[in-house]
C-alpha positions in Angstrom: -31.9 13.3 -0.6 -32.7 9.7 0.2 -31.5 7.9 3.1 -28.5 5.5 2.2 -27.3 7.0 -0.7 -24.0 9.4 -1.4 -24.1 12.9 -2.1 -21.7 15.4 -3.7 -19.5 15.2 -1.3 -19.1 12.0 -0.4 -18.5 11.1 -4.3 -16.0 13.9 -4.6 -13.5 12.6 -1.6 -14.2 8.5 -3.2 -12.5 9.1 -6.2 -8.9 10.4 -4.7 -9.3 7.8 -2.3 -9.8 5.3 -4.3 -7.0 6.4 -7.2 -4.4 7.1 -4.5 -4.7 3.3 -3.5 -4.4 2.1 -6.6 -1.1 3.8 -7.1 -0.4 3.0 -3.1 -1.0 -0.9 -4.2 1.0 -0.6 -7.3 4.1 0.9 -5.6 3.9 -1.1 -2.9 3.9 -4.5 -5.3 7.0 -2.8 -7.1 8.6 -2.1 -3.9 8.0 -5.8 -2.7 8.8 -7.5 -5.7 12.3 -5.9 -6.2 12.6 -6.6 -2.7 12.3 -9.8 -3.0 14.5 -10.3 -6.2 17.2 -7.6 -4.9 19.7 -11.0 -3.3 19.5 -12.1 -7.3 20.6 -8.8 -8.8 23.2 -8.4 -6.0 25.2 -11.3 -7.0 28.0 -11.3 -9.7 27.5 -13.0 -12.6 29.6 -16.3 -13.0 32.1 -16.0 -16.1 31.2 -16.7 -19.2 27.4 -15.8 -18.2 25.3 -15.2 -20.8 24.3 -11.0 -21.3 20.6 -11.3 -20.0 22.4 -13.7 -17.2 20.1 -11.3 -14.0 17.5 -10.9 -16.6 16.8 -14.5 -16.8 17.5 -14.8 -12.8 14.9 -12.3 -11.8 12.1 -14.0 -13.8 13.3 -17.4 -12.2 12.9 -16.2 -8.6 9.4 -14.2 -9.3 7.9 -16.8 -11.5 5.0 -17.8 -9.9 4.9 -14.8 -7.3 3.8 -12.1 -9.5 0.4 -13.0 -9.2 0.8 -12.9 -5.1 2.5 -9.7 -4.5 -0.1 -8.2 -6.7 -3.1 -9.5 -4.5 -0.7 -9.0 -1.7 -0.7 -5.9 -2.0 -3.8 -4.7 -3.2 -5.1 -6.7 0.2 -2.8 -4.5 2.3 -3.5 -1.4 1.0 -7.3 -1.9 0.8 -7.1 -3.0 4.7 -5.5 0.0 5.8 -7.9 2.2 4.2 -10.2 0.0 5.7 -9.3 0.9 9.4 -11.6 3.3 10.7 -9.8 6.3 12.1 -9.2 7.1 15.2 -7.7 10.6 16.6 -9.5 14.0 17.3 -12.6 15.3 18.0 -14.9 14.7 15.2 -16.7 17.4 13.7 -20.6 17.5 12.5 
């Protein structure tokens, strides 16, 4: 095997790694996001609202802020996979 390049076992622990971020990053912007617009969806409609009256709320607060929760986000989750790891012994 060449120096510098992956082998099988390498490869095989890259792609859970890599799809378990994605989904972290993904939950983690859906988490955020109704976070954020959770004060909007908490407060009673006035009377006489119209029937999407939270609907049209919620895309007022995030307009805009979609865009930076997703890149928020995926930045998080790729610097703490990132970090090197600390801990035990390490094995050879």
């Amino acid at each position: 095997m060449r120096r510098g390049q992956p082998d099988d076992r390498d490869l095989a622990r890259f792609f859970p790694r890599v799809t378990l971020a994605i989904a972290a990053s993904l939950l983690l912007f859906l988490v955020s996001a109704g976070l954020y617009a959770l004060p909007v969806l908490l407060e009673p409609p006035p009377p006489g609202a119209i029937a999407d009256y939270h609907k049209e709320k919620v895309r007022a607060r995030l307009q805009g802020k979609v865009i930076w929760f997703l890149a928020g986000s995926l930045l998080t989750v790729t610097l703490v996979v990132a970090l090197p790891r600390g801990g035990g012994p390490r094995k050879s």
